[in-house]
C-alpha positions in Angstrom: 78.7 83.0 107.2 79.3 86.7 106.0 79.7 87.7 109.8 82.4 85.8 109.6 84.2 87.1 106.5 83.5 90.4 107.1 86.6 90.8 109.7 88.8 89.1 106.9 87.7 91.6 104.1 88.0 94.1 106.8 91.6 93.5 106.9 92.9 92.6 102.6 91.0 96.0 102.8 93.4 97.9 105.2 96.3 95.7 103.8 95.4 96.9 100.9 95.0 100.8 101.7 98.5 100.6 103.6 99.8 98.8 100.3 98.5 101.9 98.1 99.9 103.9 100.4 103.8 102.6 100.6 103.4 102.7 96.8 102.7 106.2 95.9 105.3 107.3 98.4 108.0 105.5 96.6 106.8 107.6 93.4 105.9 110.6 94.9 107.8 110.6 98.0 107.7 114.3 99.0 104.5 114.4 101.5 105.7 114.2 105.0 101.6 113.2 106.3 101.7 110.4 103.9 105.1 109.0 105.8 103.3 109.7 109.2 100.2 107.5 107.9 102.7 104.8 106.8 104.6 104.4 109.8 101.0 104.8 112.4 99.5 102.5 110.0 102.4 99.7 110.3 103.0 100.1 114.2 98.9 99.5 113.9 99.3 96.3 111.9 101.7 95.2 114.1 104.3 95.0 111.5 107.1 96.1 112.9 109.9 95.4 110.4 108.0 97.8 107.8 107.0 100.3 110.5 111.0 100.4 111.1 112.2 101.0 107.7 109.4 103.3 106.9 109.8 105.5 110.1 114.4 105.4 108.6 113.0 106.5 105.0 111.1 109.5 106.8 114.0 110.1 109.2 116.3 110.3 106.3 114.6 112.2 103.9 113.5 114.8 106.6 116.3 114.9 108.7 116.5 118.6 108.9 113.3 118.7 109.4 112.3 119.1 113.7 108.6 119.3 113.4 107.8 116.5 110.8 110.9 114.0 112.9 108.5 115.0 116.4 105.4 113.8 114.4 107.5 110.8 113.4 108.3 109.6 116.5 
């Protein structure tokens, strides 16, 4: 039985990291990695529509930035 709620658990726990995440980078949303994590970690999860407006966020706020827009993409 806990074999088979460990894969659940294992994913409310990444949900839940990703959720952190998206959260301190709306109140603290200067730290380019941190948008590089949240746009891997969406494409990872398969969620595209947050991976999407995550990855326009970044592209918006760093715009004139090459090197963090080619980690981006």
């Amino acid at each position: 039985m806990a074999g088979s709620a460990a894969p659940a658990d294992q994913a409310a726990l990444i949900q839940s990291m990703v959720e952190r995440l998206a959260t301190r980078l709306k109140a603290n949303p200067d730290d380019p990695d941190g948008w590089v994590r949240l746009v891997r970690a969406y494409a990872v999860l398969g969620d595209d529509a947050r991976r999407d407006s995550a990855l326009a966020e970044a592209r918006r706020r760093y715009a004139g930035r090459s090197d963090i827009l080619t980690r981006l993409d």
